[in-house]
FIVEX-188723 format. One record per residue (C-alpha): residue number from 1; z, y, x. Coordinates in nm, 4 decimals, padded with zeros to 6 digits, always signed. Example, Ala and Ser with C-alpha at 12.3 -4.5 7.8 and 13.67 -1.06 7.14 Angstrom:
% FIVEX-188723
VODO, 1, +00.7800, -00.4500, +01.2300
VODO, 2, +00.7140, -00.1060, +01.3670
***
This chain:
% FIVEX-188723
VODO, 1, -06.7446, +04.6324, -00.3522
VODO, 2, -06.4551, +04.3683, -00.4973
VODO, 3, -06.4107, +04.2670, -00.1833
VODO, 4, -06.3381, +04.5680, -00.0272
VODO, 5, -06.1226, +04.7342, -00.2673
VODO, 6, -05.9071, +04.3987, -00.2492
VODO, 7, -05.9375, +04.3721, +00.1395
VODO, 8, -05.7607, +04.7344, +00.0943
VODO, 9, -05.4954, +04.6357, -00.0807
VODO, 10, -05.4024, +04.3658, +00.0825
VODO, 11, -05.4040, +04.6163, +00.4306
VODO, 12, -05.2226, +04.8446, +00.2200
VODO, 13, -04.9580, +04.5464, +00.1391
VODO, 14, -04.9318, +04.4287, +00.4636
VODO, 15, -04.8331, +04.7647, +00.6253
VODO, 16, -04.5648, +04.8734, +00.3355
VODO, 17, -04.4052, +04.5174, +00.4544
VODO, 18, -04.4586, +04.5724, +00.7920
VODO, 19, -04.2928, +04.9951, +00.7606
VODO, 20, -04.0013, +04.8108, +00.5479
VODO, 21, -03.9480, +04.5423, +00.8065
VODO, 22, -03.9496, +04.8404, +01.0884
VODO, 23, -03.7051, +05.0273, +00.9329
VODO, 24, -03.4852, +04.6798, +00.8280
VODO, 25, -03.5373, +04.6481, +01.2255
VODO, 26, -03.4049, +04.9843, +01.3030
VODO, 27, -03.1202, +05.0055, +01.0507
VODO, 28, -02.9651, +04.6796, +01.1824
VODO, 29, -03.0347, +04.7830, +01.5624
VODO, 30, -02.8121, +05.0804, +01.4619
VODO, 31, -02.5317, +04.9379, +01.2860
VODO, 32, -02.5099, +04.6859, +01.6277
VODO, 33, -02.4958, +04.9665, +01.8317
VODO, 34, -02.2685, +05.1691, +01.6240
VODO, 35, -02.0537, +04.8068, +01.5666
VODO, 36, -02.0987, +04.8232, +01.2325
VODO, 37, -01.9901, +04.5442, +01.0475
VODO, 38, -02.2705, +04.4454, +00.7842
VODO, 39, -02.1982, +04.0714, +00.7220
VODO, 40, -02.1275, +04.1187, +00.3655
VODO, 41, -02.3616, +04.1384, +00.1309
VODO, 42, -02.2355, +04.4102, -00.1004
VODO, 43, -02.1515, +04.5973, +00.2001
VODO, 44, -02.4662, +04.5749, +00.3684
VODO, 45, -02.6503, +04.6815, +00.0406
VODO, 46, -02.4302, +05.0296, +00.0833
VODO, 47, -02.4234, +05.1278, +00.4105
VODO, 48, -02.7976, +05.0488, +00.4127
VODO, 49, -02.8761, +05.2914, +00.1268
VODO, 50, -02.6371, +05.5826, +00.2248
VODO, 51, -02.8325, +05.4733, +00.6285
VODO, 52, -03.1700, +05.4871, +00.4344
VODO, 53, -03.0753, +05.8092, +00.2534
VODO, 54, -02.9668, +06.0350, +00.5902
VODO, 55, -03.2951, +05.8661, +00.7897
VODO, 56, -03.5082, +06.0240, +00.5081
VODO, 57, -03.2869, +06.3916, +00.5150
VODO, 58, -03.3325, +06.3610, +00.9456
VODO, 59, -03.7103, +06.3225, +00.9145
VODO, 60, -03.7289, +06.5483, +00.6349
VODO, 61, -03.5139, +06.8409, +00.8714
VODO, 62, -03.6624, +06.7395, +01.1931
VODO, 63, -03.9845, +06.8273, +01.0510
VODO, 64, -03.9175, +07.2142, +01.0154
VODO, 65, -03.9098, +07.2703, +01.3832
VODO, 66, -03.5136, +07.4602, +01.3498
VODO, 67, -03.3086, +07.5816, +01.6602
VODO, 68, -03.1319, +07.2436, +01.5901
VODO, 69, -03.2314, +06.8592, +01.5124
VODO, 70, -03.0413, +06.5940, +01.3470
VODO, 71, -03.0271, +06.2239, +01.4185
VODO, 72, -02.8075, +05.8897, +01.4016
VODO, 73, -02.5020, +05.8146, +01.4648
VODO, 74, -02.1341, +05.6013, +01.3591
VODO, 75, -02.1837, +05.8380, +01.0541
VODO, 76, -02.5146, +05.7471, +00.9329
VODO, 77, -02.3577, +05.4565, +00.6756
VODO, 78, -02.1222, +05.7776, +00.4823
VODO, 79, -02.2575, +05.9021, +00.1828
VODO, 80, -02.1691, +06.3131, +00.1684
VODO, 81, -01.8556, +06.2050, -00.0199
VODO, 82, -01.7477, +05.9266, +00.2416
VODO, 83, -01.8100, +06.1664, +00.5353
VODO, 84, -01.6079, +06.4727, +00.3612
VODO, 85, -01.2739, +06.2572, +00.2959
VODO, 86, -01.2760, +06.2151, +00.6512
VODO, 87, -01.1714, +06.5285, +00.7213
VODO, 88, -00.7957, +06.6291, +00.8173
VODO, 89, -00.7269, +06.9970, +00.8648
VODO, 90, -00.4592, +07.1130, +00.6335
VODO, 91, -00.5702, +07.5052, +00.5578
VODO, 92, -00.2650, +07.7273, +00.5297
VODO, 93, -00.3685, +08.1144, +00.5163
VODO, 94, -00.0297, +08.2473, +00.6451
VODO, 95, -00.0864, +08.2114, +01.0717
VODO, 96, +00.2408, +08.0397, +01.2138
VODO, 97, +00.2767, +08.3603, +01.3783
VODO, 98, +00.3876, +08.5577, +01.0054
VODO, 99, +00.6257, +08.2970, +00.9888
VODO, 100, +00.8033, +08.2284, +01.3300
VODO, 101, +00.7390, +08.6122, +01.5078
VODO, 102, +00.5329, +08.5124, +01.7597
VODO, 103, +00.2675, +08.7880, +01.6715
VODO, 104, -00.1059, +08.8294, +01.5878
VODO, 105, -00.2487, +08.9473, +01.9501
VODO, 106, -00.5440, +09.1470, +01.8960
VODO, 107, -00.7467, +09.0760, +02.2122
VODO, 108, -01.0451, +09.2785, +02.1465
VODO, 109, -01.2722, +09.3802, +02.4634
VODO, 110, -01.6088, +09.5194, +02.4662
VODO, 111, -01.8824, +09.2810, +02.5055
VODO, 112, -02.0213, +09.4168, +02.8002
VODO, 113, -01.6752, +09.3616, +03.0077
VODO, 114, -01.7221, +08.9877, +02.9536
VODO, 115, -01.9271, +08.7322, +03.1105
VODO, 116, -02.2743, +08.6514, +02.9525
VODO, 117, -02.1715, +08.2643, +02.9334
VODO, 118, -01.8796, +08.0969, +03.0391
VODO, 119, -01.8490, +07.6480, +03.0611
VODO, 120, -01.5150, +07.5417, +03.1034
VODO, 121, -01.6466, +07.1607, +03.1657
VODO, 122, -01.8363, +07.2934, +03.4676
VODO, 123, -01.4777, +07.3971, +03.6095
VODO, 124, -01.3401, +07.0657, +03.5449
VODO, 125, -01.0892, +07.1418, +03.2738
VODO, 126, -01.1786, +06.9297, +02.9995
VODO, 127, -01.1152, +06.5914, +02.9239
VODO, 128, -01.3903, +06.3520, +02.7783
VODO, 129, -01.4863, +06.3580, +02.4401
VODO, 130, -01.1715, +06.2037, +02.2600
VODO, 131, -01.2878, +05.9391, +01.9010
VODO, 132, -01.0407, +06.0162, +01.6765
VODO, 133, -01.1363, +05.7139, +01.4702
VODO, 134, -01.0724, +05.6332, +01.1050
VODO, 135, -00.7673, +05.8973, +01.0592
VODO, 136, -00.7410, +06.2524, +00.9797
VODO, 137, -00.5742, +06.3671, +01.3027
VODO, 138, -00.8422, +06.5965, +01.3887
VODO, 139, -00.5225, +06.8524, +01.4737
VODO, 140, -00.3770, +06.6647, +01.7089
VODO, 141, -00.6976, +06.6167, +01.9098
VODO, 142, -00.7936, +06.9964, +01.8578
VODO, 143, -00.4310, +07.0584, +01.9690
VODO, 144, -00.3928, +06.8064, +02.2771
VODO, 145, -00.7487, +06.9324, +02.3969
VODO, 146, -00.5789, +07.2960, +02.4050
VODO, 147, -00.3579, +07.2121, +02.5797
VODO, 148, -00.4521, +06.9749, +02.8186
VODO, 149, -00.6764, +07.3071, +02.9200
VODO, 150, -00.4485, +07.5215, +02.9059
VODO, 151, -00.2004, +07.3212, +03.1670
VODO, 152, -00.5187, +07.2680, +03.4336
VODO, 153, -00.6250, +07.6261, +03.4525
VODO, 154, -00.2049, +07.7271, +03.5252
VODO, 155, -00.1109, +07.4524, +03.7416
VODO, 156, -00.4543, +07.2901, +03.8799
VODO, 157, -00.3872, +06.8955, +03.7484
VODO, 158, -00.5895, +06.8392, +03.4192
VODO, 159, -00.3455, +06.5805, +03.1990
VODO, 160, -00.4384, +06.3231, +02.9446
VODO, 161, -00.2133, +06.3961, +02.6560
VODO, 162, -00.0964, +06.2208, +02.3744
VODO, 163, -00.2216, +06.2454, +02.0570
VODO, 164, -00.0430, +05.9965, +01.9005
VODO, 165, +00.3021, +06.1563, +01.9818
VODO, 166, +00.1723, +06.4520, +01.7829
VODO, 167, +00.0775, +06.2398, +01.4409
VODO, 168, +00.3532, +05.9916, +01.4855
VODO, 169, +00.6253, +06.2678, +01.5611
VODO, 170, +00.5200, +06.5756, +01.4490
VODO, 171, +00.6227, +06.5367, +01.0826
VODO, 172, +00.8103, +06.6493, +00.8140
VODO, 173, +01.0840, +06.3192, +00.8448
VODO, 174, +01.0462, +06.4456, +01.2482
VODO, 175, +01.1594, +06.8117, +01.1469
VODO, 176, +00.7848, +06.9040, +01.1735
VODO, 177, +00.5437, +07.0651, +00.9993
VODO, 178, +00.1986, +06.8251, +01.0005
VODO, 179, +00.1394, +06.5023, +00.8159
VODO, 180, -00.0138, +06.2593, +01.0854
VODO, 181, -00.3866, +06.0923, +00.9071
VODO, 182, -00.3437, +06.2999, +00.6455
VODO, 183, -00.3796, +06.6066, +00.8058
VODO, 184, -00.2190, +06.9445, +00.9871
VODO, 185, -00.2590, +07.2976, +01.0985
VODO, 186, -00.2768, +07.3140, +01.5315
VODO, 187, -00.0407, +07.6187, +01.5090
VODO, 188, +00.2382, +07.3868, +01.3780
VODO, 189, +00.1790, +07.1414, +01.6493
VODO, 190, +00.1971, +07.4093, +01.9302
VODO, 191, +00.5310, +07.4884, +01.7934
VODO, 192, +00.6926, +07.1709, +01.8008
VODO, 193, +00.5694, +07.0866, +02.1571
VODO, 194, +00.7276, +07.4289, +02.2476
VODO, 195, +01.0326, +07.2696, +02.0579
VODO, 196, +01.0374, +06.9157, +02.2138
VODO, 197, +00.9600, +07.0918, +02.5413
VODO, 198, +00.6201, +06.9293, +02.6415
VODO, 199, +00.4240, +06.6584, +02.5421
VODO, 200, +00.3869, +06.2783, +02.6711
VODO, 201, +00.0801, +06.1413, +02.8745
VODO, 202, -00.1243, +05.8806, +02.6866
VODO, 203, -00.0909, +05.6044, +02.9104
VODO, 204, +00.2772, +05.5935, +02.7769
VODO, 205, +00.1639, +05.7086, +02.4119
VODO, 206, -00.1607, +05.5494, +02.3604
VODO, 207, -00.4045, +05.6371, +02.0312
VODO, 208, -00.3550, +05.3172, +01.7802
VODO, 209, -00.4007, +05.5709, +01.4297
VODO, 210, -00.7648, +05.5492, +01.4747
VODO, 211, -00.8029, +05.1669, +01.3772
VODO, 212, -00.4570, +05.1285, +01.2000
VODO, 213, -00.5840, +05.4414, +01.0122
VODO, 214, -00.1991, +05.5998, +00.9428
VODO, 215, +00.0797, +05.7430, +01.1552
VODO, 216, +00.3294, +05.4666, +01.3323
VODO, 217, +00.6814, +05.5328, +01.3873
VODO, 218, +00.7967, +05.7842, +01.6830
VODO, 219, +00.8712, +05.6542, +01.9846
VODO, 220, +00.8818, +05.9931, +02.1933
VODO, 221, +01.1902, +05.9511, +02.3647
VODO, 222, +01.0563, +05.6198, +02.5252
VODO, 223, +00.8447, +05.8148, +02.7268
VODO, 224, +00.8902, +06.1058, +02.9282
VODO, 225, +00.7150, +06.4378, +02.8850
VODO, 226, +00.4247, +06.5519, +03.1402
VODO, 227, +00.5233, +06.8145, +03.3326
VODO, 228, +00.4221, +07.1851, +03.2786
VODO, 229, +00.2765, +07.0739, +02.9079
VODO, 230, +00.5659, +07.2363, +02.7135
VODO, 231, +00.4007, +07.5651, +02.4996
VODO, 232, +00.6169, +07.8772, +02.5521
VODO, 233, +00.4092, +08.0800, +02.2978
VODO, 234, +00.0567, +08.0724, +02.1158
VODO, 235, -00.1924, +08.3501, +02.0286
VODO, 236, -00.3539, +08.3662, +01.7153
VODO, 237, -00.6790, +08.5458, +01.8069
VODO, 238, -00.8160, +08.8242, +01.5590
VODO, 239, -01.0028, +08.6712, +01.2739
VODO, 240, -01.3701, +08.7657, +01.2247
VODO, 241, -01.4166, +08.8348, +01.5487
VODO, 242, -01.6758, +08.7517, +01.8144
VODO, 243, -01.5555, +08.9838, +02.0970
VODO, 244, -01.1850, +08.8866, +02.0426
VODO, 245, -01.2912, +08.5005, +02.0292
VODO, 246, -01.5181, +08.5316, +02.3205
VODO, 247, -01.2401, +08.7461, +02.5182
VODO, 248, -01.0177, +08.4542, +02.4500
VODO, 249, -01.2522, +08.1909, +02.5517
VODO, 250, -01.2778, +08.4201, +02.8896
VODO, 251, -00.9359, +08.3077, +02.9565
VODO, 252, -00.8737, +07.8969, +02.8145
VODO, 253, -01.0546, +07.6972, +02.5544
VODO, 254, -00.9162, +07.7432, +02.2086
VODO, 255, -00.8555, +07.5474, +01.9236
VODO, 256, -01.0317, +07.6398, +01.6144
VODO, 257, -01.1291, +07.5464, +01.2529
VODO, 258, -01.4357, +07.4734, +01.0759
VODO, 259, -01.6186, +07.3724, +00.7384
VODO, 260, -01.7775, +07.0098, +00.8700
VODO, 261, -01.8227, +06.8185, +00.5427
VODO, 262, -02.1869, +06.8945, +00.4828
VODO, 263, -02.4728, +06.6414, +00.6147
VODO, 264, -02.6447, +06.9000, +00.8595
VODO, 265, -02.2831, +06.8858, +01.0319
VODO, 266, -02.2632, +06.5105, +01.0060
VODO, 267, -02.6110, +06.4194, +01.1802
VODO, 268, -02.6223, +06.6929, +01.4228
VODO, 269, -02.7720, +06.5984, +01.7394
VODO, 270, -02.8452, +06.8215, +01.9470
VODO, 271, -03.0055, +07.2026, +01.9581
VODO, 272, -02.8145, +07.5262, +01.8535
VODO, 273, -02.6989, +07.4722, +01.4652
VODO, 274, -02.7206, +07.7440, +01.2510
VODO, 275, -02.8134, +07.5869, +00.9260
VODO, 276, -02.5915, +07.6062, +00.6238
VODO, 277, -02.2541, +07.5911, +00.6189
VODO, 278, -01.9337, +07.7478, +00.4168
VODO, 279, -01.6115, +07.8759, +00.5543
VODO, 280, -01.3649, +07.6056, +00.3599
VODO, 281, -01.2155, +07.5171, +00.6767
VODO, 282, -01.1223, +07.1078, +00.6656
VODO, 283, -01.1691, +07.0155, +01.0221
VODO, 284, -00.9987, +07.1158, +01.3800
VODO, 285, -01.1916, +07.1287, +01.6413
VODO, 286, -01.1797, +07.2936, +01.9886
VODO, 287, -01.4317, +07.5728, +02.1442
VODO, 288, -01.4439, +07.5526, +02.5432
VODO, 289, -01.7471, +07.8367, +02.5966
VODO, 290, -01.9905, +08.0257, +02.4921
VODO, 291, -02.3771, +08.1310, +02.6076
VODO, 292, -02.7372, +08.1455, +02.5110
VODO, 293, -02.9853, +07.8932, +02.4590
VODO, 294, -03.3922, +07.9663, +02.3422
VODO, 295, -03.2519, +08.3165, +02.2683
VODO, 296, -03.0426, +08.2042, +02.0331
VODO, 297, -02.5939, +08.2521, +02.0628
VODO, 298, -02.3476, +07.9750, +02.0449
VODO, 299, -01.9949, +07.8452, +02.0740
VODO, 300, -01.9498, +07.5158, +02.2621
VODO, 301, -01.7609, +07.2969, +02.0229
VODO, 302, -01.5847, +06.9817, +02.1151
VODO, 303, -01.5367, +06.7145, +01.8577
VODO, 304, -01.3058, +06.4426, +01.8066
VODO, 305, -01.6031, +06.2028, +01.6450
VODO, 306, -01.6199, +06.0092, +02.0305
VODO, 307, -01.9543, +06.0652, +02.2764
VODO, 308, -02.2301, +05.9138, +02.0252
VODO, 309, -02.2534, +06.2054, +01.7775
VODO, 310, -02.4308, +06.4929, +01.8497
VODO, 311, -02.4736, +06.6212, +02.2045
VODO, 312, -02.2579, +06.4155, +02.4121
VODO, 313, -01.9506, +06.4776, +02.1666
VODO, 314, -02.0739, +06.8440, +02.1298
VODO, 315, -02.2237, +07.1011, +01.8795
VODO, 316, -02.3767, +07.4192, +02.0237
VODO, 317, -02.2743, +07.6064, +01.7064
VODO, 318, -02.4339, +07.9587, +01.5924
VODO, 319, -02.2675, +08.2553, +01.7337
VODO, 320, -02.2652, +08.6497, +01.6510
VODO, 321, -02.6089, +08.6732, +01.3803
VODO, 322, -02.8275, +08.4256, +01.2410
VODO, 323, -03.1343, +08.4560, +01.4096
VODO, 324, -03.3239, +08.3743, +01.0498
VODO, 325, -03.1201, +08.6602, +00.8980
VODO, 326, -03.0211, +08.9146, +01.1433
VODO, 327, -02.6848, +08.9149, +00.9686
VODO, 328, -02.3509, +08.7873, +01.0811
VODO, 329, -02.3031, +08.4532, +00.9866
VODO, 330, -02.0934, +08.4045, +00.6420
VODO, 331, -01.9984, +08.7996, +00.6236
VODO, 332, -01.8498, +08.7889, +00.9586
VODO, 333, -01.6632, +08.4819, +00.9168
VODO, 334, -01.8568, +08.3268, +01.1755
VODO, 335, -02.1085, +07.9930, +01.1241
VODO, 336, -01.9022, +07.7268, +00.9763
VODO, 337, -01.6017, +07.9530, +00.9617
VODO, 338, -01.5265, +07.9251, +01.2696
VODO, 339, -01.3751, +08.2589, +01.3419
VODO, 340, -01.1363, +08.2457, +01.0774
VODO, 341, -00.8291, +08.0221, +01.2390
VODO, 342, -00.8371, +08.0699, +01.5783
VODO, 343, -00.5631, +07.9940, +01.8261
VODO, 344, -00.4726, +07.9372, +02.2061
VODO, 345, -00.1471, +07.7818, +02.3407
VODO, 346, +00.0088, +07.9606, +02.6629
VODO, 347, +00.1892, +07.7021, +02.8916
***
């Protein structure tokens, strides 16, 4: 009977070493693929706990069978806090439009006058998935992604725009309105392109602010502006509105924001996410359709966080009612608040 109860123990031992080794094994597989640098000690002792933490939360959500699952990726090392100072959207609730006339365009439509689902990556005009890297220029990607779109549906040639124009030049010192890593608001950035008449391709205004992690000095009149890129106007579509966003989306991608600081947002894989999530908009990101997947309604949102988080780059994010609640999501605010700052450049 000693025997056995000891021969147990010891199997018991030997497969809590061999589970820890497994996951040792799969946490250092993932910071290599992720090129995570774990050499120091201190270091690795972090990243490995905030790692260990979000693997236990994944299995922990994957297990309740949701419209949506969660997994790895470059931001499996942030704790909650890490991950939230990431973020780089400057809210401001006066639209540009109360302050420089364009005007609020209501562009209401019934539902049934627009199409069921609409992909503008299956018409070819959308760039890859842009990595915005270790600064908070979300706006300028949200904005350059706009529109790059915007200038392909007109005129037929999809650009590759600078982002790096927009946080090196697009600043208060600049006679702008937006503060390069540390933030700005995509309605200020569609006015000064409109005021610097275009914007420059990236081959001649590459992204640096990702590793340098801050705004350089602007070198815009070095290079010389893509044609048919300078924004004549903007529309700031109706807020809490699904048939005035999806009217817009009928016509270009837009550029919205969203509340992205919560973990569900930060280890989304793949799936149509309609889990928690606030309307304390922090993070500009860009819509380019809409549709229906398992039943369930969604946006397409395209990220800035590169091709290795979530699906390809993307989010398939709740749209109209949560399907757990039958209500609107967030009082009509949409899921993740992402009807609440929406706007559209016109080239």
């Amino acid at each position: 009977m000693r025997t056995s109860t000891l021969f147990y123990f010891i199997s018991m031992a030997v497969a809590a070493v061999a589970a820890h080794g497994s996951i040792i094994d799969r946490f250092e597989d993932w910071a290599q693929t992720h090129s995570i640098d774990i050499s120091d000690s201190f270091r690795h002792t972090k990243i490995y706990s905030n790692w260990l933490s979000n693997d236990k939360y994944i299995e922990s959500s994957n297990s309740m069978n949701l419209t949506y699952t969660l997994g790895h990726n470059a931001f499996s090392g942030y704790s909650s806090e890490e991950f939230s100072d990431l973020m780089g959207f400057n809210y401001n609730s006066v639209r540009s439009s109360d302050l420089n006339g364009v005007g609020q365009v209501d562009i209401k439509s019934s539902l049934q006058d627009l199409p069921t689902s609409i992909d503008w990556r299956e018409k070819g005009m959308v760039n890859p998935v842009q990595d915005q890297g270790q600064c908070g220029s979300c706006w300028a990607f949200s904005t350059i992604q706009a529109v790059e779109s915007a200038t392909a549906i007109k005129y037929g040639t999809l650009p590759k725009l600078s982002e790096q124009e927009l946080v090196d030049c697009d600043t208060l010192k600049n006679g702008g309105r937006d503060h390069g890593c540390n933030g700005g608001l995509m309605d200020n950035a569609f006015n000064w392109i409109g005021k610097s008449d275009g914007v420059c391709d990236e081959s001649s205004y590459p992204y640096t602010s990702g590793v340098s992690k801050t705004s350089g000095t602007c070198t815009m009149k070095s290079c010389t502006n893509t044609d048919n890129t300078d924004v004549i106007n903007h529309v700031d579509v109706q807020v809490n509105s699904d048939s005035a966003m999806m009217t817009a989306l009928s016509l270009q991608p837009v550029s919205v924001a969203i509340e992205a600081d919560q973990k569900t947002f930060q280890l989304y894989s793949s799936g149509v996410f309609v889990g928690e999530c606030g309307t304390s908009l922090d993070h500009g990101v860009g819509l380019v359709g809409y549709g229906t997947m398992g039943g369930v309604d969604y946006y397409i949102l395209r990220n800035s966080w590169g091709n290795t988080w979530g699906d390809g780059g993307y989010m398939y994010l709740g749209r109209g009612n949560d399907p757990a609640t039958g209500k609107t999501f967030n009082g009509g605010a949409g899921q993740c608040g992402v009807l609440g700052q929406a706007s559209y450049p016109v080239v």
